[in-house]
C-alpha positions in Angstrom: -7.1 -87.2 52.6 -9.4 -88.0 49.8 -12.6 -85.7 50.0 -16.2 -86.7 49.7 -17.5 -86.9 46.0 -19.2 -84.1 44.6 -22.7 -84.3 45.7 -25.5 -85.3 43.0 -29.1 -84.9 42.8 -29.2 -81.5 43.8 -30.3 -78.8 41.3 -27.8 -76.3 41.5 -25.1 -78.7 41.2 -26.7 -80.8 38.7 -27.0 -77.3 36.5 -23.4 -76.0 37.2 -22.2 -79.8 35.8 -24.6 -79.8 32.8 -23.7 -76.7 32.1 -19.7 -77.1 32.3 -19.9 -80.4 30.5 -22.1 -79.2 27.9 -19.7 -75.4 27.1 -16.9 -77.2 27.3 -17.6 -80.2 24.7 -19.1 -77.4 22.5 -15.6 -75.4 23.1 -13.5 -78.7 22.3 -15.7 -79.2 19.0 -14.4 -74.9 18.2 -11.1 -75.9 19.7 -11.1 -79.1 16.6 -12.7 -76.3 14.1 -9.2 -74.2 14.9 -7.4 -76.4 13.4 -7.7 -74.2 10.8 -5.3 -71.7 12.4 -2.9 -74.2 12.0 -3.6 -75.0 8.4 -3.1 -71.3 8.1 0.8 -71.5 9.5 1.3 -74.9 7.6 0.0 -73.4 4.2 1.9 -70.0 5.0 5.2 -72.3 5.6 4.2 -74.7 2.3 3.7 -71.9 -0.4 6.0 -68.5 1.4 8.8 -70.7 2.9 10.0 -70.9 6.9 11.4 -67.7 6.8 8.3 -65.7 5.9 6.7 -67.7 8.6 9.3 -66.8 10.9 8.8 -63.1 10.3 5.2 -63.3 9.8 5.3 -65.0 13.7 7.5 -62.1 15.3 5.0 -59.7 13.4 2.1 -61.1 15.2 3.9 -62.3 18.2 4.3 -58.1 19.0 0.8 -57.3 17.7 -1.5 -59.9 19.9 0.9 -59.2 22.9 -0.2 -55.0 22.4 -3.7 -56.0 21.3 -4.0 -57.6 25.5 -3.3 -53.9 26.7 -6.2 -53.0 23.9 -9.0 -56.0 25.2 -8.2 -54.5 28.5 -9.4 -57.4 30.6 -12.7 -56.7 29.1 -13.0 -60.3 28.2 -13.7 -60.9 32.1 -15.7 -57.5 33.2 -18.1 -57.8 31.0 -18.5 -61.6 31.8 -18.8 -60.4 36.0 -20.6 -56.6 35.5 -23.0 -58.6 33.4 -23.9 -61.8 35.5 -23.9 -59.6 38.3 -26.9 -57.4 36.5 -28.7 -60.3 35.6 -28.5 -62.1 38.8 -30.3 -58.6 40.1 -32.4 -58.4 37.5 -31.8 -55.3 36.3 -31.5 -54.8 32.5 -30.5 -51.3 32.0 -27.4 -52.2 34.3 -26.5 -54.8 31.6 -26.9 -52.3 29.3 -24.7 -49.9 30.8 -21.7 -52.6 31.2 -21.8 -53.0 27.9 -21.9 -49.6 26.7 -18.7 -49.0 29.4 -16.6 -51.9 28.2 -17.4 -50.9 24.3 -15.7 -47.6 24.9 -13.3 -47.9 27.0 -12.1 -51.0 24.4 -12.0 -48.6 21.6 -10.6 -45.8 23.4 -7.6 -48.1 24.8 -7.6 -50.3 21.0 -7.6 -47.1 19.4 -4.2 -45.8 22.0 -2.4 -49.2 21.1 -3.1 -49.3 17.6 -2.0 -45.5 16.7 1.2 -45.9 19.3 2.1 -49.8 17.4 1.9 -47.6 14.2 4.5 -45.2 15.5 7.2 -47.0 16.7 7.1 -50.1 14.0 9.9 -49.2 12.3 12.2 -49.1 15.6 10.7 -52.4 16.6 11.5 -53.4 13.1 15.3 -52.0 13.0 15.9 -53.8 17.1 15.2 -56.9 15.9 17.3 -56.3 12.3 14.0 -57.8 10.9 11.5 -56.4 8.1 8.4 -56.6 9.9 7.7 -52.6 9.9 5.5 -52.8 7.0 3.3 -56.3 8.5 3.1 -54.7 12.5 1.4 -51.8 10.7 -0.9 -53.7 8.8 -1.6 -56.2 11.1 -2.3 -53.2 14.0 -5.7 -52.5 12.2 -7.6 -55.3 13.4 -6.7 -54.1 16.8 -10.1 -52.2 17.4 -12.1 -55.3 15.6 -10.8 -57.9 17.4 -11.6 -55.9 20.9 -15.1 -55.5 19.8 -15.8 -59.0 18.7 -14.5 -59.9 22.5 -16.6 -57.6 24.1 -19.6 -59.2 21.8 -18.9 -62.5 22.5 -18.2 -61.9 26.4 -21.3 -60.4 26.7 -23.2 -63.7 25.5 -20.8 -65.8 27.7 -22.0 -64.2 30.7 -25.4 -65.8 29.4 -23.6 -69.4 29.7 -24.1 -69.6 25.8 -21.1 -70.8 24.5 -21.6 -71.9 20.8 -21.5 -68.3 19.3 -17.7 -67.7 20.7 -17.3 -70.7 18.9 -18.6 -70.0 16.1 -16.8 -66.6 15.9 -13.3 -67.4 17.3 -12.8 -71.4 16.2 -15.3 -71.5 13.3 -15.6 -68.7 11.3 -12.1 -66.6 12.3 -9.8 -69.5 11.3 -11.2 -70.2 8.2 -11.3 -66.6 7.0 -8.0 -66.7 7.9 -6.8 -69.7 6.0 -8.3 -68.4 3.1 -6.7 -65.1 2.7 -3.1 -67.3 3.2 -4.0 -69.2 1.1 -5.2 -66.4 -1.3 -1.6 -64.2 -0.1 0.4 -67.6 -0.9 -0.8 -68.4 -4.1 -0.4 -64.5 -5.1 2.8 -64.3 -4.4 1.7 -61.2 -1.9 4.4 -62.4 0.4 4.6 -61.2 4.0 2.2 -58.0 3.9 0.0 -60.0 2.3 -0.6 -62.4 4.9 -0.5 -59.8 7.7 -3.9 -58.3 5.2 -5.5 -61.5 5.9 -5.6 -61.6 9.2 -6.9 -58.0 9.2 -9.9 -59.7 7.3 -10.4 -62.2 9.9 -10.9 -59.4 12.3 -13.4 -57.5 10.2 -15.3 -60.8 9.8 -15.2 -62.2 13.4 -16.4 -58.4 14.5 -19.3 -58.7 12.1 -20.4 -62.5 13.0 -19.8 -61.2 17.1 -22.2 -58.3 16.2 -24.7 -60.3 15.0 -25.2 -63.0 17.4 -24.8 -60.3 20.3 -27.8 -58.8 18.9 -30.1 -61.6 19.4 -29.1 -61.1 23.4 -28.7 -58.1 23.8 -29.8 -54.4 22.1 -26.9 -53.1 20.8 -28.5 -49.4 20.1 -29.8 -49.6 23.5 -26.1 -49.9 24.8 -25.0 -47.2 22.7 -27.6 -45.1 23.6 -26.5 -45.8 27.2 -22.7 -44.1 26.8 -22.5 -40.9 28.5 -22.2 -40.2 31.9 -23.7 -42.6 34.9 -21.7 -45.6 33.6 -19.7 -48.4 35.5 -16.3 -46.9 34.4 -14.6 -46.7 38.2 -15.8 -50.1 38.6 -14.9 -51.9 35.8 -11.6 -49.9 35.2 -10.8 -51.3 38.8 -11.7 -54.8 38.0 -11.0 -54.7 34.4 -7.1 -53.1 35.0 -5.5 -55.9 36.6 -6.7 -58.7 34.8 -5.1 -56.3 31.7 -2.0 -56.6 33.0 -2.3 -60.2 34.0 -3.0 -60.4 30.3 -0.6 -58.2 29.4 1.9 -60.1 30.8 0.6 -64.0 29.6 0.6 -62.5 26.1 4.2 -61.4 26.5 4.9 -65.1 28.5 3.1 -66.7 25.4 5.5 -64.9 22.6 8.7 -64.1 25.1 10.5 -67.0 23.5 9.6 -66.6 19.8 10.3 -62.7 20.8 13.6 -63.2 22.1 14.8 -65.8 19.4 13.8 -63.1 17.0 16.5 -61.1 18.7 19.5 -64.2 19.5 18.9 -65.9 15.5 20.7 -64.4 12.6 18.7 -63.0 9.7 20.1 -65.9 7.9 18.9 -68.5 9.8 15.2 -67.3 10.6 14.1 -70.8 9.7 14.8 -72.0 13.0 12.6 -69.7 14.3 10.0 -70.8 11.8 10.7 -75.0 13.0 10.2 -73.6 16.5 6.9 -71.9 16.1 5.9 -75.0 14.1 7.0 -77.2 17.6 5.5 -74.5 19.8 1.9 -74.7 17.9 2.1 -78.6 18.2 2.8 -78.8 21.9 -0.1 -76.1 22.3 -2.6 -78.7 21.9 -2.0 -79.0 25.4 -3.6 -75.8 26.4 -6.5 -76.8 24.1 -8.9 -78.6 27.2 -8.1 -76.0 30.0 -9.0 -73.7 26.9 -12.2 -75.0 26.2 -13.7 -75.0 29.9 -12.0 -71.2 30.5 -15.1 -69.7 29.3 -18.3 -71.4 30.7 -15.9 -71.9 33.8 -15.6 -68.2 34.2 -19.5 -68.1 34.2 -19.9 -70.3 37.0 -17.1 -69.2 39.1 -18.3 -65.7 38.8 -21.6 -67.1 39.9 -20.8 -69.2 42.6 -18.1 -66.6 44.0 -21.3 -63.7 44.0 -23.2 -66.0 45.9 -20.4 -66.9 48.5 -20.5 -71.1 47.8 -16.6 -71.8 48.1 -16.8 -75.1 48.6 -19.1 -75.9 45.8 -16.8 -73.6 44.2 -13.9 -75.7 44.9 -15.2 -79.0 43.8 -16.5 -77.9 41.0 -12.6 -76.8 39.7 -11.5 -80.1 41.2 -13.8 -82.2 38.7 -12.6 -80.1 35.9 -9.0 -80.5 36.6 -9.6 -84.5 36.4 -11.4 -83.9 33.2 -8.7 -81.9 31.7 -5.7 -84.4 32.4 -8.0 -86.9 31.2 -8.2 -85.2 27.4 -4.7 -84.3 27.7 -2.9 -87.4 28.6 -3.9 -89.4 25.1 -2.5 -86.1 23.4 0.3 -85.7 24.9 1.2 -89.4 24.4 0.7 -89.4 20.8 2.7 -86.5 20.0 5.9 -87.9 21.8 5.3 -90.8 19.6 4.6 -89.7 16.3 6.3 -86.0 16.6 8.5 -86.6 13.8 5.6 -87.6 11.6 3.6 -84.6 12.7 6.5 -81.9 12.4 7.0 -83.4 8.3 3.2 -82.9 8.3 3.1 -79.6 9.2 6.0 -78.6 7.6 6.2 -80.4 4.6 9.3 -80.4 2.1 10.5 -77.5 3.9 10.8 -80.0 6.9 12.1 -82.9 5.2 14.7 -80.8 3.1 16.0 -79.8 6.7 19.2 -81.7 7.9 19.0 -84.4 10.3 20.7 -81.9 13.1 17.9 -79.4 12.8 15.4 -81.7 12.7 16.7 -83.6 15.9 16.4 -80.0 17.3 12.6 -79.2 15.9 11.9 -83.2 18.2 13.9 -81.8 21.3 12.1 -78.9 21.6 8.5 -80.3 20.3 9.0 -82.8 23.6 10.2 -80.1 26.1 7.4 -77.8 25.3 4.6 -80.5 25.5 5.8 -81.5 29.0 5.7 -77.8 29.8 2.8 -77.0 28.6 1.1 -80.4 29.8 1.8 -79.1 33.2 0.7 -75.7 32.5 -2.1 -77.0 30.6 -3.5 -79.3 33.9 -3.3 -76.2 36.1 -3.9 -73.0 34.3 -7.7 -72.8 35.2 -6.5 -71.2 38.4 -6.3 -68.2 36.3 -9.8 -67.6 35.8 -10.6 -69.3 39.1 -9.2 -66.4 41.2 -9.8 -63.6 38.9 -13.4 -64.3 39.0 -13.6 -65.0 42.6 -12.0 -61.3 42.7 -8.7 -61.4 43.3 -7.1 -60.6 39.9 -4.0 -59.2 41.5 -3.1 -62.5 42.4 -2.6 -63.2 39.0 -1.2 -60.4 37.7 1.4 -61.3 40.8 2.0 -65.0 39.6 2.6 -63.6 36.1 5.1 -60.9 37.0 7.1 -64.1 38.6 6.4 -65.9 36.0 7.8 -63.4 33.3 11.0 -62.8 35.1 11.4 -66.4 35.8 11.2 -67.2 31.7 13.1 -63.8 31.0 16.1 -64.4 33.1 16.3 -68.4 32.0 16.2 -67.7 28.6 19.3 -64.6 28.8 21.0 -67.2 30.7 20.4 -70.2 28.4 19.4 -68.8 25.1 23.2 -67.4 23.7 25.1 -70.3 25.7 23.0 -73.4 24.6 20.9 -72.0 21.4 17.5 -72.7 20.1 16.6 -75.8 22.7 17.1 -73.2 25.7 14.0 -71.0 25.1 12.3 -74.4 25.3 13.9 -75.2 28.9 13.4 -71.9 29.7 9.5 -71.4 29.0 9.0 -75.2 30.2 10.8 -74.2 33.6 9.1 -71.3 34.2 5.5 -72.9 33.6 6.4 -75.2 36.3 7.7 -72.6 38.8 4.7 -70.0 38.1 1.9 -73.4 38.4 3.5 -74.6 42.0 2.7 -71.2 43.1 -0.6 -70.8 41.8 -1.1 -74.5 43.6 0.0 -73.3 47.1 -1.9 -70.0 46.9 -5.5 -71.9 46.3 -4.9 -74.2 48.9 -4.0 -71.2 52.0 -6.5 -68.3 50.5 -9.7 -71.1 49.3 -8.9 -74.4 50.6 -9.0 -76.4 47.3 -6.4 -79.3 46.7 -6.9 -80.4 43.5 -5.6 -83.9 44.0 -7.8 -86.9 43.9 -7.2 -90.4 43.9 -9.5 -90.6 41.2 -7.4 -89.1 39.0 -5.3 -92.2 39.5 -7.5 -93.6 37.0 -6.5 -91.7 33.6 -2.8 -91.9 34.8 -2.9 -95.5 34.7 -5.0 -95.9 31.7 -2.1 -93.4 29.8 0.6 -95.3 31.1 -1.2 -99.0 29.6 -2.0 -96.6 26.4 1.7 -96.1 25.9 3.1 -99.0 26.2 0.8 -100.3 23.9 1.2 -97.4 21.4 4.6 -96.9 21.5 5.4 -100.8 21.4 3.2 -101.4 17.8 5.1 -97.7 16.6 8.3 -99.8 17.3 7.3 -102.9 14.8 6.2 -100.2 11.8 8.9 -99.0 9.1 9.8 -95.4 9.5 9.0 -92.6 7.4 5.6 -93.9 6.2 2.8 -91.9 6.8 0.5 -94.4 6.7 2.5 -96.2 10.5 0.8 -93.7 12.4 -2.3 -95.0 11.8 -1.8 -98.3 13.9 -0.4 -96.1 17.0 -3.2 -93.8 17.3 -5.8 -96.7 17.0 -4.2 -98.5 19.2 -3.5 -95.3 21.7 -7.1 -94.2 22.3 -8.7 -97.7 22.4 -6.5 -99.1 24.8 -7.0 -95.5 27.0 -10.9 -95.8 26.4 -11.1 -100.3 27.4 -8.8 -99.1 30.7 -10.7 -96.6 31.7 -13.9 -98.1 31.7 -12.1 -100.7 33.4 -10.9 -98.9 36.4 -14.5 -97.1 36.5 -16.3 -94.2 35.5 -16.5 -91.6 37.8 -20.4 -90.2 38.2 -19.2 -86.9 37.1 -17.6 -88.4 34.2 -21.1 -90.0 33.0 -22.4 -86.6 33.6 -19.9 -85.3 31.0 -20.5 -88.6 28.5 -24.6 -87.8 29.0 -24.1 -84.1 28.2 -22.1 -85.1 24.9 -25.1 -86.9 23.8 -27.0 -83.5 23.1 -24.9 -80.8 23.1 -24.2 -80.7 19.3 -28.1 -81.2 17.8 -29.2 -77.7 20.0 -26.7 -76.0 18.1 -29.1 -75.9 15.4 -31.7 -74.1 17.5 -32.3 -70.7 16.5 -29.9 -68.6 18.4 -31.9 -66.8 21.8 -31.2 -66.2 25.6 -31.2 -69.4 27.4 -33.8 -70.2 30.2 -32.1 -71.7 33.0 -32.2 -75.0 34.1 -30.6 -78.1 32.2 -32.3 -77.4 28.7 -30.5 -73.9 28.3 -28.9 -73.1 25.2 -25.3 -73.6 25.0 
């Protein structure tokens, strides 16, 4: 049964939209400004070849799964410790959340980084791979990247979303493009590269620093450290939503992991066409992405305050939103995926065979599906860790991981390359029916609407129209996927303001209006109300 509409005119709710609208468009803008990152795996692919990529990949893939056991969930607890100080008022309890999360970070970062250190070689020799040398390098930005999260949670919690962007999407990519590109050009090879992203940690810690400081007094948090700080409570909030991490990080790299161990050192660049697949279809996670972090802020707000069903709506509205950015997307890259994988991959790509390139489509169109599923749902995440019940979602992961685990043993040495695909794809779907069921019985939210009726049949006119002009163009010109993508997102756009605008969605068009000229603003705490800073 279809639900009343989200009620308007009221201030809190008015606020809560403004504000959701407004940090997620300004997270979507980052989201474009990390396009970088992938520049950084196309240029590391262009000038060091697939296979450096492919071993630069499993390197990483093992560090940022042991750098989630180093953030220890502290991307969350500070965001709750810290709204929960300033809903009371009380700024020496902010102060002392900080000053907790900043050392048990370092103390766990500095664990993980001197343990990685240790046992690289063996990792190295398991996999038949040399990537001793690159986990080694690459497990010094552990401790700097754990401090720029605790930085820019702590300003999250303030519902300002602009400085994570800047950090994480802005400055972080582009630091890191430049020392490929730097490495590349060098000839420094795979070390090389791992050394630049070492100095996109020291630069994202630095920038985090700096616009933390214009919140918050960072020697006043220091000074705090000592005894009479939150460490049972946020170890016991903070813990599970480490493992829950722990275990996503592993879900995100199990199939690149795992490939690492089923493809012959000879044939790493499969691995390296998979990863350049796999970061494609990610631009499915980009929406749900964007909203995670001012979403967190307002579920941990609402969920303090005991407002379920406002609570509930609220995720409802932003699940619509998030299928409608992801439905153009998707579409376009099941048209033009050939086109995009020779973008990304160049000569490297187009010097493949025909087999291997046939395999680089099959698994590009699994994966979006996948992760277009994952993708519509995966804000349940923050949902119930905020509203405290993290070990819900340390649960759903533990399924999850075994799920994708056990498919891809099965399907990974029987039916090569393609099966990791299945595999992750299946288990997305399995782990995202559970999380469905388990917010309907424990909250009461069913995220269905007929409204969202509206962006599926505006993608379904899209298509046809897309994929019908892609069918008249010659193939292998760059320039034919112009036409398609004109024609995708116009058609989308007339159809939906055909079949109506919901007032939530004019809420969201309003807010994009001015969003990006505040960003010029000196940076500051934000007054509430609908002028705040984002």
């Amino acid at each position: 049964m279809e639900k009343a509409a989200v009620p308007s005119g009221t201030a809190e709710v008015d606020r809560d939209l403004w504000d959701l609208a407004g940090g997620a468009l300004i997270s979507v803008v980052g989201k474009a400004g990390r396009i970088s990152r992938g520049a950084f795996i196309w240029v590391v692919t262009l000038l060091c070849g697939l296979e450096v990529q492919g071993l630069y990949s499993l390197a990483w893939g093992l560090v940022s799964t042991l750098n989630k056991v180093a953030r220890f969930g502290l991307q969350r607890g500070v965001v709750r410790f810290v709204v929960q100080a300033k809903a009371d008022d009380d700024n020496a309890e902010v102060e002392r959340s900080i000053a907790a999360a900043l050392a048990i970070g370092l103390l766990a970062s500095a664990l993980v980084a001197g343990g990685g250190a240790l046992v690289a070689e063996r990792l190295a020799a398991s996999y038949e791979k040399p990537i001793a040398g690159a986990v080694r390098v690459l497990l010094w930005s552990t401790p700097l990247l754990t401090a720029s999260w605790i930085f820019v949670s702590a300003t999250r919690a303030l519902r300002i979303m602009r400085f994570e962007v800047y950090v994480t999407s802005i400055a972080g990519p582009l630091i890191l493009l430049a020392g490929g590109l730097v490495a590349g050009l060098t000839g420094l090879g795979l070390e090389g590269i791992a050394w630049a992203q070492v100095a996109m940690a020291v630069g994202s810690c630095a920038l985090a620093a700096y616009y933390f400081k214009h919140c918050f007094s960072l020697s006043n948090s220091l000074h705090r450290l000592g005894w009479g700080l939150p460490w049972k409570e946020m170890g016991r909030f903070s813990l599970p939503v480490m493992l829950t991490d722990l275990l996503s990080g592993v879900l995100t790299q199990l199939d690149v992991l795992m490939l690492g161990w089923f493809v012959p050192a000879e044939q790493v660049y499969l691995l390296g066409i998979y990863v350049l697949a796999r970061r494609l279809a990610s631009a499915m996670l980009k929406a749900a992405q964007a909203f995670d972090p001012i979403f967190s802020a307002v579920v941990s707000e609402l969920s303090s305050q005991d407002r379920q069903q406002e609570l509930g709506e609220r995720f409802v509205v932003i699940s619509r939103w998030v299928l409608t950015i992801n439905l153009p997307i998707f579409v376009g890259i099941l048209i033009l995926g050939d086109y995009l994988l020779a973008l990304l991959g160049g000569s490297k790509v187009l010097s493949l065979s025909p087999a291997d390139v046939g395999t680089g489509l099959r698994i590009l169109f699994v994966l979006c599906a996948g992760m277009m599923v994952h993708g519509l749902f995966s804000l349940i995440e923050p949902l119930q860790a905020m509203s405290g019940r993290p070990g819900l979602n340390l649960l759903n992961n533990a399924i999850w991981l075994a799920a994708n685990f056990s498919l891809n043993i099965w399907l990974i040495e029987a039916h090569g390359i393609e099966a990791a695909a299945w595999g992750a794809a299946l288990a997305m779907g399995l782990v995202n029916a559970i999380r469905l069921v388990q917010i309907y019985l424990m909250q009461g939210i069913f995220p269905f609407r007929r409204s969202q009726l509206k962006p599926l049949l505006a993608g379904g006119g899209a298509a046809l129209a897309a994929s019908g002009l892609h069918a008249l163009l010659p193939e292998g010109k760059i320039w034919a996927m112009v036409p398609p993508v004109v024609a995708l997102v116009g058609v989308y756009g007339a159809l939906l303001y055909l079949l109506g605008i919901e007032p939530e969605d004019r809420a969201l068009l309003a807010r994009a209006k001015g969003v990006l000229p505040r960003w010029t603003r000196r940076p500051g705490t934000p007054a509430r109300g609908q002028d705040r800073e984002l």
